[in-house]
KETOR-993419 format. One line per field, with one value per residue (C-alpha): residue in three letters; x, y, z. Coordinates in steps of 0.02 Angstrom, whole numbers, m for minus. Example, Ala and Ser with C-alpha at 12.3 -4.5 7.8 and 13.67 -1.06 7.14 Angstrom:
res = [ALA_SER]
px = [615_684]
py = [m225_m53]
pz = [390_357]
This chain:
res = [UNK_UNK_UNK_UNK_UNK_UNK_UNK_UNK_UNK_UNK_UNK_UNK_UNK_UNK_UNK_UNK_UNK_UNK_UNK_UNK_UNK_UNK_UNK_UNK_UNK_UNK_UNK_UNK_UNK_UNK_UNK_UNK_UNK_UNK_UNK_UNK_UNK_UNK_UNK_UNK_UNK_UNK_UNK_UNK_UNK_UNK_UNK_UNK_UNK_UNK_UNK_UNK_UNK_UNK_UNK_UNK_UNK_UNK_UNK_UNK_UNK_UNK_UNK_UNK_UNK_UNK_UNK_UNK_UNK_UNK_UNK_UNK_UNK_UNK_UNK_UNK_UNK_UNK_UNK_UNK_UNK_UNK_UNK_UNK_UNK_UNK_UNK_UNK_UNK_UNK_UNK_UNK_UNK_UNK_UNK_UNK_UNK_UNK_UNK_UNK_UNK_UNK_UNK_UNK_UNK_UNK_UNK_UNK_UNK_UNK_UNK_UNK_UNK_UNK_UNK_UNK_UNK_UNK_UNK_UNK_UNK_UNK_UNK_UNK_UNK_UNK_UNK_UNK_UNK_UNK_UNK_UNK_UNK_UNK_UNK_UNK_UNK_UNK_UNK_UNK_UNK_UNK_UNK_UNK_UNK_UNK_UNK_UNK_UNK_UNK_UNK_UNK_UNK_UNK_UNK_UNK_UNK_UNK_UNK_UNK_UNK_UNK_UNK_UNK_UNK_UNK_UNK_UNK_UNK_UNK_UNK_UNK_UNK_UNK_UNK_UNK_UNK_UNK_UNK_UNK_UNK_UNK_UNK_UNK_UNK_UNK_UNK_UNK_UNK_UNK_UNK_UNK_UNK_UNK_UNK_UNK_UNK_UNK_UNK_UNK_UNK_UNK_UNK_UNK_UNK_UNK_UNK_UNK_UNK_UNK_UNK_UNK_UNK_UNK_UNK_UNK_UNK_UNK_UNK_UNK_UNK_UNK_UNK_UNK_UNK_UNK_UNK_UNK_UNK_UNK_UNK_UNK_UNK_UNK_UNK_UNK_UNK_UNK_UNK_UNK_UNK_UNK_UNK_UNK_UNK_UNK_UNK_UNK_UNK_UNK_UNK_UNK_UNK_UNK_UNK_UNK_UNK_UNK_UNK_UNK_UNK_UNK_UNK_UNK_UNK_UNK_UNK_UNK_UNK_UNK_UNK_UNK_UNK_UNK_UNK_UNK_UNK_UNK_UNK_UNK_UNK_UNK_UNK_UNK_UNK_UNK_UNK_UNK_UNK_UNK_UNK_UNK_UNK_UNK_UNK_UNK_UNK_UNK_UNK_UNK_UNK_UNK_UNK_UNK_UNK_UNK_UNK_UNK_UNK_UNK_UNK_UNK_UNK_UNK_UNK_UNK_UNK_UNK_UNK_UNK_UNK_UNK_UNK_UNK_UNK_UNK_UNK_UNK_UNK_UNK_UNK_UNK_UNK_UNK_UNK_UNK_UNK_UNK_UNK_UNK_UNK_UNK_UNK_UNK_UNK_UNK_UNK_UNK_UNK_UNK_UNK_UNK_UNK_UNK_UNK_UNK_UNK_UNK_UNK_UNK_UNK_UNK_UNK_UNK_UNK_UNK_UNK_UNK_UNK_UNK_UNK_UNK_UNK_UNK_UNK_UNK_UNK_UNK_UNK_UNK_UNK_UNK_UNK_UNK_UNK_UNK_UNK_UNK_UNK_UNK_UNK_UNK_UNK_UNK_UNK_UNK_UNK_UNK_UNK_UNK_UNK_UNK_UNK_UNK_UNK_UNK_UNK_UNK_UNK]
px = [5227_5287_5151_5243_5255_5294_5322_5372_5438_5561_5694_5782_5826_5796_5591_5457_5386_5560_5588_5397_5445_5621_5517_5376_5518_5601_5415_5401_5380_5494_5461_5294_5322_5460_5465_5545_5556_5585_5669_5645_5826_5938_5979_5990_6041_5933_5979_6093_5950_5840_5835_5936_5795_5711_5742_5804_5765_5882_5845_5746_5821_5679_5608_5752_5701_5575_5631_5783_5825_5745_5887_5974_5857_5826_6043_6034_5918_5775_5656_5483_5490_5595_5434_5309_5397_5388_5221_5149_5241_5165_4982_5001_5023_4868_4765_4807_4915_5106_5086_5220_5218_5159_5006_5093_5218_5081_4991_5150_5186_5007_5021_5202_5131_4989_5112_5259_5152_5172_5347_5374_5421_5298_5379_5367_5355_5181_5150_5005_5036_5101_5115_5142_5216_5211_5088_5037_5018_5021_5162_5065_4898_4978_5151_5144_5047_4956_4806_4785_4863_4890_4921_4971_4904_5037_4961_4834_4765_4587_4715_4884_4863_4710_4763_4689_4534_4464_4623_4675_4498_4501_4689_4618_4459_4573_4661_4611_4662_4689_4807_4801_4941_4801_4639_4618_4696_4581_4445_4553_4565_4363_4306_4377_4327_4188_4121_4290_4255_4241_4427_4507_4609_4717_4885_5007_5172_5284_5460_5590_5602_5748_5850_5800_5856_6017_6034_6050_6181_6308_6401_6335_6395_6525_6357_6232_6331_6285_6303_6145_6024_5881_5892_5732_5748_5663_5686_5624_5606_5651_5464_5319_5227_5347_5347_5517_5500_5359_5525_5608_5523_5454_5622_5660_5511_5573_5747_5680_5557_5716_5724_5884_5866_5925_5833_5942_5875_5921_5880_5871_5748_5718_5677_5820_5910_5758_5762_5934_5881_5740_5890_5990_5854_5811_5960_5948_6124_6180_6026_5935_6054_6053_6139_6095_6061_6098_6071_6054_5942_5913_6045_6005_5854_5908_6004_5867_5752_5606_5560_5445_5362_5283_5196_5068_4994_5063_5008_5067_5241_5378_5505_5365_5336_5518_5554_5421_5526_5667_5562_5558_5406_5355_5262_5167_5047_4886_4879_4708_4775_4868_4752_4812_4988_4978_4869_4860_4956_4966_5120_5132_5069_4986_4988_4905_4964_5067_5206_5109_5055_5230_5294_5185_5175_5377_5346_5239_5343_5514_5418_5340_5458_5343_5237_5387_5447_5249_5261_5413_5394_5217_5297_5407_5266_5202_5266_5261_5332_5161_5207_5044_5010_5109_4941_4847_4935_4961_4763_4723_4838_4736_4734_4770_4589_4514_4459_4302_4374_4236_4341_4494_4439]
py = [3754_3837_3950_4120_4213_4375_4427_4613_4668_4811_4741_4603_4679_4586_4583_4461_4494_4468_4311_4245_4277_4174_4035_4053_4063_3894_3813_3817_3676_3747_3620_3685_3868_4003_4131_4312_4417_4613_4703_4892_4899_4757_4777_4677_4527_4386_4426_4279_4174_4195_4011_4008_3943_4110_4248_4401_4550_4675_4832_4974_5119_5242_5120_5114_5309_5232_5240_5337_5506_5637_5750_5597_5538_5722_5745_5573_5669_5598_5780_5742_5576_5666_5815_5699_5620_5792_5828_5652_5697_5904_5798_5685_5825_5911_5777_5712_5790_5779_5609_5486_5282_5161_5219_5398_5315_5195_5360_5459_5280_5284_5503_5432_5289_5386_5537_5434_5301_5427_5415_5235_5103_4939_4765_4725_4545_4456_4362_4213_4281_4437_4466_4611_4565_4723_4875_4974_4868_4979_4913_4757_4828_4973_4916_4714_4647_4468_4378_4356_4495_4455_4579_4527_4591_4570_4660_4674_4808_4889_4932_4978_5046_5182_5225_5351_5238_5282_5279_5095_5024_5087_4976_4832_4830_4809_4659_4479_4418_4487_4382_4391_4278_4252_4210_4379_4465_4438_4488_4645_4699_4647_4773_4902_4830_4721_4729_4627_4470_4368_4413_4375_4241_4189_4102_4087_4125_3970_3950_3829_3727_3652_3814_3892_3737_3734_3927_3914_3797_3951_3936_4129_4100_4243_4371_4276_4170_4034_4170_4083_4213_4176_4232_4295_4346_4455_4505_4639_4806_4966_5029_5070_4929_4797_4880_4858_4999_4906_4766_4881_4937_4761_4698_4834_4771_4590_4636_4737_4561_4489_4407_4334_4380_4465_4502_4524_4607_4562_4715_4869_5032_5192_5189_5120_5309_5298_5128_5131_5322_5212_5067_5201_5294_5135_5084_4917_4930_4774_4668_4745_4709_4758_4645_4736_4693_4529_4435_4267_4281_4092_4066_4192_4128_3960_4008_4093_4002_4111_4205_4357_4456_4613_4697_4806_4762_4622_4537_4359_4386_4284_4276_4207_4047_4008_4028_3876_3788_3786_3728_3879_3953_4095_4231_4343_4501_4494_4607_4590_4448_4357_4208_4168_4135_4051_3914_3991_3893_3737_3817_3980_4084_4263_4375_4563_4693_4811_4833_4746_4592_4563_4551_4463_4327_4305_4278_4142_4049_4067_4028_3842_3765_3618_3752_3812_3626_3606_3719_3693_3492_3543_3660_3512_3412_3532_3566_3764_3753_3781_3723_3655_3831_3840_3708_3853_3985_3890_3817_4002_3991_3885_3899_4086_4125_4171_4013_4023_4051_3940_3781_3848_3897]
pz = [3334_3501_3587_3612_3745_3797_4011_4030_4200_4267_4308_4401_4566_4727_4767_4811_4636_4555_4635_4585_4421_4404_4481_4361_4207_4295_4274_4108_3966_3838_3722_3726_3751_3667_3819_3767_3938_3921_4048_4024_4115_4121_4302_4454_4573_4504_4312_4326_4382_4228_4139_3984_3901_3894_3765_3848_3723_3708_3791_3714_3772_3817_3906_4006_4099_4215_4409_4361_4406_4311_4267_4225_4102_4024_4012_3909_3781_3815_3861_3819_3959_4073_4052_4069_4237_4317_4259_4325_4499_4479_4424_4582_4710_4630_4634_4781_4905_4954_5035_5038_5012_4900_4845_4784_4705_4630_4547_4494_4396_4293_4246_4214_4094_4017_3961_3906_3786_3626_3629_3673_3553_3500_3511_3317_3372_3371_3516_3566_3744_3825_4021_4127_4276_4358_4330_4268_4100_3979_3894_3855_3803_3702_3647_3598_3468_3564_3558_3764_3879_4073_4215_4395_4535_4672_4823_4947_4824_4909_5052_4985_4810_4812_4621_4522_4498_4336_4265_4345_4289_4108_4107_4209_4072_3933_3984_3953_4127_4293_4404_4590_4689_4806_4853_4979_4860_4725_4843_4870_4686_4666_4824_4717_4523_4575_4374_4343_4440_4260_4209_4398_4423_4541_4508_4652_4676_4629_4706_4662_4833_4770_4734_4914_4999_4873_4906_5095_5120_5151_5326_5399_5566_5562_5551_5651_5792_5915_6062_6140_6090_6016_5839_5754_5554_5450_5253_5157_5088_5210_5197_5274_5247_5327_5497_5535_5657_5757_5757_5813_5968_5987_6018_6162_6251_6243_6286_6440_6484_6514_6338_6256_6096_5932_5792_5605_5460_5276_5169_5093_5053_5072_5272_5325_5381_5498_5551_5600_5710_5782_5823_5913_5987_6065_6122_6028_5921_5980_5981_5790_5694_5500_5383_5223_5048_5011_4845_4921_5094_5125_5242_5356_5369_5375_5517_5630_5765_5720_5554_5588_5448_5541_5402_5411_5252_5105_4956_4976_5070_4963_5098_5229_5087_5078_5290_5303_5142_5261_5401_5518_5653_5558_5647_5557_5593_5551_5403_5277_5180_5324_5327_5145_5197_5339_5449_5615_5737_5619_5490_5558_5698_5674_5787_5809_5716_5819_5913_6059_5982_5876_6045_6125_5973_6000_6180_6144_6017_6124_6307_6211_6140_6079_5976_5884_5849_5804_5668_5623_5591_5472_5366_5293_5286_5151_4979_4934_4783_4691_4549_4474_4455_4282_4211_4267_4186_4046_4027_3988_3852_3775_3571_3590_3658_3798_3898_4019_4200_4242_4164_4268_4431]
């Protein structure tokens, strides 16, 4: 008999935690395993990539209201969830101010959760397994009917998260597993829940090394030419956290050094008005260059001499795994969990956090050209696929109970 299993997530949009997820769904035995995945909203660029192996339920649609506009949601009939999204927004303020970023957003989504369960529908399905792949996990621990629930832990989560804490812990309790995608940030989620430390695991991201490599063999010259500049890359999210305005002014002072250089952006967000103020403010139009959202961003990268991820804060950075799969010097600042994604100067170089040290990092890897071919050779001298981490996963599947982490770690 096939183990079942159940992974819940949002939707399929482009995201580091999207793109972990198609490569765990790739990594599965399914001789071994029947996989449904539930989507509360059937949405986004790497739908197409979900292995046709895997079950994709049909959408249930109140679960389809979350991260859509509220009149929208209330004009579709649904009242009581479109009430309890302005009451977890009114509960947010009160509790904690009129800030903006992550961890609001993080809150507003657990008063959100908490109001909405009554009038949310179960899976009727039983399950062996049931993931959340994205929190809060409610769904999981109140919704599906399983005899081991998982919930991943994507983020550097003592510094970017601050949730409503007794709230998060009494969801964190009730799950079998908690899955970190790395080392530092297990030890993140354990400064804040220390009384978890038996139920932490970590599993890391895996990615397909194949399908990046595959993925990038697109001819992008017409957006990123041989001008002889050097071309530095970064991908992500328009937030706060990725400090693409740090970039920004980063690349004026390397410019005004008497640098060659442009620096092109694959993505999309919700800061990207001001990032593109900061570009002309800065004078930089010509040399910060935005490319957009783009479904596939391996050949930009591909196509760059240096990747740079200037965060101010990640979990395990996605795009910074797949830059060394295609062999590139990746510079990264030194955010709380940086030391997890790269070895300093051996695959990667990091660099201080700050508009001073992004800069000075690039000056170091375009002024020695032997470091940059350094790093460059080790990175494809590694495989970061990760894909031993499926026996992981799947050793705490083990005859539907919980196995001692003990055995596993």
């Amino acid at each position: 008999m096939k183990k079942k299993v159940l992974i819940s997530m949002y939707s399929l949009h482009i995201g580091g935690a999207e793109r972990s997820l198609i490569g765990l769904l790739e990594s599965f035995d399914y001789d071994q395993y029947e996989v449904d995945l539930f989507l509360y909203r059937h949405e986004g660029e790497f739908l197409a990539h979900v292995p046709k192996e895997v079950n994709l339920l049909p959408p249930i649609r109140p679960y389809t209201t979350f991260e859509r506009p509220i009149l929208e949601v209330i004009r579709e009939g649904y009242l009581y969830l479109g009430t309890a999204r302005v009451l977890a927004k009114l509960k947010t303020r009160m509790k904690h101010g009129a800030s903006e970023g992550l961890s609001q957003t993080y809150r507003q989504m657990q008063y959100t959760w908490k109001l909405s369960l009554p009038r949310l529908p179960k899976i009727e399905k039983q399950y062996d397994t049931a993931i959340s792949f994205l929190g809060p996990h409610y769904f999981v621990l109140d919704k599906v009917q399983a005899k081991v629930k998982f919930g991943w832990n994507h983020t550097d989560y003592f510094t970017i998260v601050n949730p409503d804490k007794r709230l998060d812990e009494s969801m964190w309790r009730r799950l079998d597993y908690i899955v970190s995608v790395s080392e530092d940030c297990r030890a993140s989620f354990l400064k804040v829940f220390p009384h978890l430390h038996e139920k932490a695991v970590v599993i890391e991201n895996i990615i397909s090394t194949a399908f990046v490599r595959e993925q990038s063999k697109v001819n992008v010259k017409a957006e990123m030419p041989d001008d002889g500049a050097i071309k530095i890359c970064s991908v992500g999210r328009f937030s706060d956290a990725k400090g693409f305005d740090l970039a920004v002014v980063a690349c004026k002072k390397l410019i005004e050094a008497g640098y060659n250089i442009k620096w092109y952006i694959v993505g999309y967000g919700g800061e990207e008005e001001l990032i593109k103020r900061l570009i002309q403010e800065q004078d930089m139009t010509d040399r910060f260059i935005l490319l957009g959202k783009k479904t596939n961003p391996y050949p930009y990268i591909k196509e760059c001499d240096i990747y740079c991820q200037p965060s101010r804060y990640e979990g395990k950075a996605v795009t910074v795994r797949e830059a060394q799969i295609l062999g590139k010097p990746v510079l990264i600042t030194n955010f709380p969990t940086a030391k997890s994604q790269v070895r300093d100067g051996l695959d990667g170089l990091i660099t201080p956090l700050g508009i001073d040290g992004i800069a000075q990092g690039l000056k170091r890897l375009i002024d020695n050209r032997k470091l940059r071919d350094t790093i460059a050779g080790n990175t494809l001298l590694n495989d970061y696929s990760n894909i031993h981490e499926i026996n992981t996963l799947c050793s705490l599947f083990q005859c539907g109970e919980r196995t001692d982490l003990k055995e596993v770690n």
